[in-house]
C-alpha atoms as one frame of an Amber mdcrd trajectory, in Angstrom:
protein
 105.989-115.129 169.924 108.529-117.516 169.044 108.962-118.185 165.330 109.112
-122.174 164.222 111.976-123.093 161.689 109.055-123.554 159.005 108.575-119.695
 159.344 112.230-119.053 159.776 113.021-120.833 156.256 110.062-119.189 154.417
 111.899-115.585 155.454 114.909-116.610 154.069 113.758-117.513 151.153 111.868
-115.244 150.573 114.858-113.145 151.156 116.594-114.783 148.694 113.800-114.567
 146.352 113.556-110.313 146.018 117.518-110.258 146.008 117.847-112.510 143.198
 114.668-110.764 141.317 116.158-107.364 142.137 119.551-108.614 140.538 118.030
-109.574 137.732 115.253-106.805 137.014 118.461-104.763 137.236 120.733-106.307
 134.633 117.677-106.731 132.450 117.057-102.841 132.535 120.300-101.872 132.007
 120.608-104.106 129.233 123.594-106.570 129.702 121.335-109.659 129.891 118.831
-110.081 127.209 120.097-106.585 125.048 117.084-106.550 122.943 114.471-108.399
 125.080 113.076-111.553 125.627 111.744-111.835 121.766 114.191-110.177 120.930
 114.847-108.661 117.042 118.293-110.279 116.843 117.190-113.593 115.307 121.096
-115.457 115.454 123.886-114.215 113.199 123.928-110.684 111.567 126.199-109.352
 108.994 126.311-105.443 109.289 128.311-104.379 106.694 129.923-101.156 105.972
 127.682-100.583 102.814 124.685-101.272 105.938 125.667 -98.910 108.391 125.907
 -96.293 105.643 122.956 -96.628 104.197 121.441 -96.803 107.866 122.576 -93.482
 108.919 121.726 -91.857 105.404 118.520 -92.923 105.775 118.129 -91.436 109.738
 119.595 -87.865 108.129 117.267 -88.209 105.099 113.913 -89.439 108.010 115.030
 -86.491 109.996 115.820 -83.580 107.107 113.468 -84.504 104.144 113.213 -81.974
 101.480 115.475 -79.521 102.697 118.425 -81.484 101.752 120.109 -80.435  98.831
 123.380 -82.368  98.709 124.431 -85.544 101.102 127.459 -87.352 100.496 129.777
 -89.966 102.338 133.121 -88.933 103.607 135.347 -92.327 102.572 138.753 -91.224
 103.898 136.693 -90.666 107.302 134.693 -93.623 107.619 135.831 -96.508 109.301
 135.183 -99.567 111.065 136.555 -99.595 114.732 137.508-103.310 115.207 137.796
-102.298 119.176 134.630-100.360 119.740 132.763-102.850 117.596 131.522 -99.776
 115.652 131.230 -98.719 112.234 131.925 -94.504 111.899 130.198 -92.893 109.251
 130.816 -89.406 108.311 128.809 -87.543 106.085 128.693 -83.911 104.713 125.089
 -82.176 103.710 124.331 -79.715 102.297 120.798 -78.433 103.698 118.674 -75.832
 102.007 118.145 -72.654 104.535 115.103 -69.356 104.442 117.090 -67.606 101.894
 117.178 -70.967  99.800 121.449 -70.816  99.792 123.034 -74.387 101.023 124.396
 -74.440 104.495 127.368 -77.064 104.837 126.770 -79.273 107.686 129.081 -82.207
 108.847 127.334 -85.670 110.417 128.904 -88.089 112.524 126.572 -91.381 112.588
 127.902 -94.631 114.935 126.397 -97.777 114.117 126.866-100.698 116.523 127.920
-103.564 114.218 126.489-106.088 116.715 123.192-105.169 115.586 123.300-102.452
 113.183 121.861 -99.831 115.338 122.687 -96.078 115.575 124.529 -95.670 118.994
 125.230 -92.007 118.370 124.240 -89.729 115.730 125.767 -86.210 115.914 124.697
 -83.102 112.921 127.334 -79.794 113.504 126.932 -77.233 111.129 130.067 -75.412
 109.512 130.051 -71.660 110.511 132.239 -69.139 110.189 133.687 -66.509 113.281
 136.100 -64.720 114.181 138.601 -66.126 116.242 141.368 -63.575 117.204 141.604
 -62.809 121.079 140.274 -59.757 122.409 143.235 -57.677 123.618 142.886 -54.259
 125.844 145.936 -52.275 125.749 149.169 -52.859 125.382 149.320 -56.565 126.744
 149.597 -59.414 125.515 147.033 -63.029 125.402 148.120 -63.710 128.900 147.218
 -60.410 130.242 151.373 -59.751 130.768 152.914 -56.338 129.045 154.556 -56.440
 126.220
Protein backbone atom coordinates (compact mmCIF):
# COMPACT_ATOMS: atom_id res chain seq x y z
CA UNK A 1 0.00 0.00 0.00
CA UNK A 2 1.57 3.00 -1.22
CA UNK A 3 1.11 6.10 0.92
CA UNK A 4 -0.06 9.52 -1.10
CA UNK A 5 1.92 12.78 -0.14
CA UNK A 6 -1.45 13.96 1.64
CA UNK A 7 -0.77 11.03 4.14
CA UNK A 8 2.93 11.51 4.03
CA UNK A 9 2.54 15.33 5.23
CA UNK A 10 -0.13 14.53 7.89
CA UNK A 11 2.79 12.06 9.56
CA UNK A 12 5.09 14.66 9.62
CA UNK A 13 3.22 16.86 11.13
CA UNK A 14 1.96 15.14 13.26
CA UNK A 15 5.47 14.34 14.11
CA UNK A 16 6.20 17.66 14.60
CA UNK A 17 3.20 18.20 16.60
CA UNK A 18 4.09 15.55 19.84
CA UNK A 19 7.84 16.81 19.61
CA UNK A 20 7.01 20.31 20.01
CA UNK A 21 4.15 19.40 22.78
CA UNK A 22 6.65 17.09 24.48
CA UNK A 23 9.21 20.11 24.51
CA UNK A 24 6.99 22.15 25.94
CA UNK A 25 5.01 19.91 28.57
CA UNK A 26 8.64 19.47 29.63
CA UNK A 27 9.88 22.99 30.24
CA UNK A 28 6.48 23.76 31.70
CA UNK A 29 6.99 20.94 34.41
CA UNK A 30 10.22 21.72 35.24
CA UNK A 31 9.38 25.17 35.63
CA UNK A 32 11.60 27.45 33.36
CA UNK A 33 8.65 28.61 31.22
CA UNK A 34 5.68 29.90 33.00
CA UNK A 35 7.44 29.48 36.90
CA UNK A 36 4.23 29.91 38.62
CA UNK A 37 1.64 28.82 35.99
CA UNK A 38 -0.45 30.06 33.48
CA UNK A 39 -2.49 32.44 36.12
CA UNK A 40 0.12 32.71 37.71
CA UNK A 41 0.45 34.57 41.49
CA UNK A 42 3.21 36.90 40.26
CA UNK A 43 0.97 39.76 39.10
CA UNK A 44 4.16 42.16 37.43
CA UNK A 45 6.72 43.78 39.71
CA UNK A 46 7.44 42.58 43.34
CA UNK A 47 9.48 44.20 45.94
CA UNK A 48 10.73 41.46 48.47
CA UNK A 49 12.44 43.18 50.92
CA UNK A 50 14.72 42.08 53.58
CA UNK A 51 12.19 43.12 56.38
CA UNK A 52 9.74 40.47 53.88
CA UNK A 53 11.77 37.57 53.72
CA UNK A 54 12.22 37.80 57.49
CA UNK A 55 9.08 38.04 58.49
CA UNK A 56 8.28 35.17 55.86
CA UNK A 57 10.46 32.64 57.36
CA UNK A 58 9.47 33.68 61.06
CA UNK A 59 6.22 33.08 60.27
CA UNK A 60 6.99 29.29 58.52
CA UNK A 61 9.07 28.51 62.06
CA UNK A 62 6.22 30.04 64.13
CA UNK A 63 3.25 27.77 61.43
CA UNK A 64 5.49 24.85 62.01
CA UNK A 65 6.51 25.16 66.05
CA UNK A 66 3.50 27.01 67.67
CA UNK A 67 3.47 27.08 71.35
CA UNK A 68 6.51 25.38 72.05
CA UNK A 69 8.57 28.27 71.14
CA UNK A 70 9.91 30.11 73.84
CA UNK A 71 12.44 32.53 72.35
CA UNK A 72 12.99 33.34 68.35
CA UNK A 73 15.23 35.92 67.31
CA UNK A 74 17.02 37.15 64.01
CA UNK A 75 20.70 36.70 63.60
CA UNK A 76 21.66 40.35 61.81
CA UNK A 77 25.42 39.84 61.41
CA UNK A 78 24.26 36.49 59.52
CA UNK A 79 21.61 37.56 57.36
CA UNK A 80 22.19 38.69 54.07
CA UNK A 81 21.05 39.29 50.72
CA UNK A 82 23.01 37.26 48.00
CA UNK A 83 22.97 39.69 44.99
CA UNK A 84 24.25 36.42 42.86
CA UNK A 85 21.90 33.73 44.04
CA UNK A 86 19.06 36.22 43.94
CA UNK A 87 18.39 35.11 47.56
CA UNK A 88 17.78 36.65 50.75
CA UNK A 89 19.54 34.33 53.89
CA UNK A 90 17.88 34.51 57.02
CA UNK A 91 19.25 33.06 60.09
CA UNK A 92 17.47 32.69 63.11
CA UNK A 93 18.12 31.20 66.64
CA UNK A 94 15.02 29.57 68.81
CA UNK A 95 14.73 28.66 71.59
CA UNK A 96 12.01 25.72 71.74
CA UNK A 97 10.42 24.46 74.91
CA UNK A 98 11.27 20.48 75.37
CA UNK A 99 9.30 17.39 77.96
CA UNK A 100 11.19 18.62 80.86
CA UNK A 101 9.96 22.28 79.98
CA UNK A 102 14.03 23.58 79.80
CA UNK A 103 14.75 25.60 76.32
CA UNK A 104 16.66 23.72 73.72
CA UNK A 105 18.80 26.18 71.44
CA UNK A 106 18.14 25.50 67.91
CA UNK A 107 19.72 27.40 64.87
CA UNK A 108 17.40 28.04 61.45
CA UNK A 109 18.59 28.71 58.15
CA UNK A 110 15.49 30.07 55.96
CA UNK A 111 16.27 31.04 51.92
CA UNK A 112 13.83 33.17 50.40
CA UNK A 113 13.90 33.61 46.61
CA UNK A 114 13.67 37.40 46.17
CA UNK A 115 12.08 36.90 42.73
CA UNK A 116 9.02 35.99 44.40
CA UNK A 117 9.44 35.87 48.00
CA UNK A 118 9.20 32.21 48.41
CA UNK A 119 11.07 29.86 50.81
CA UNK A 120 13.55 27.87 48.54
CA UNK A 121 15.11 26.11 51.50
CA UNK A 122 14.33 26.08 55.04
CA UNK A 123 16.78 24.14 57.27
CA UNK A 124 16.08 23.79 61.65
CA UNK A 125 19.60 22.08 63.37
CA UNK A 126 19.49 21.88 66.88
CA UNK A 127 22.66 22.80 69.09
CA UNK A 128 23.87 19.65 71.01
CA UNK A 129 26.57 18.92 72.86
CA UNK A 130 29.24 15.57 72.40
CA UNK A 131 32.18 14.57 72.85
CA UNK A 132 34.52 14.91 70.23
CA UNK A 133 38.02 13.48 71.15
CA UNK A 134 39.16 10.42 68.92
CA UNK A 135 39.00 7.07 70.20
CA UNK A 136 42.59 5.85 70.60
CA UNK A 137 43.62 1.98 71.43
CA UNK A 138 47.03 1.73 72.68
CA UNK A 139 49.85 3.42 72.31
CA UNK A 140 49.21 4.98 68.74
CA UNK A 141 48.46 7.78 67.60
CA UNK A 142 45.01 9.39 65.32
CA UNK A 143 46.49 7.82 62.28
CA UNK A 144 46.80 4.44 63.71
CA UNK A 145 51.00 5.01 63.51
CA UNK A 146 53.09 4.44 67.02
CA UNK A 147 54.09 6.96 68.84
Amino acid sequence: MKLTTKQNLGVVIGGVAVVVLASFLTLYFSGVIFPDGFGGKKKGYQNVTFTDAVLTCEKETRDSYGNKIKLLTVDNHSSRYEQNAFLYKIFLKMNLRNKENKPALHYISCFVKSSNGRIAKYDVYEEKESKTEANRKGDSNAFGWPR
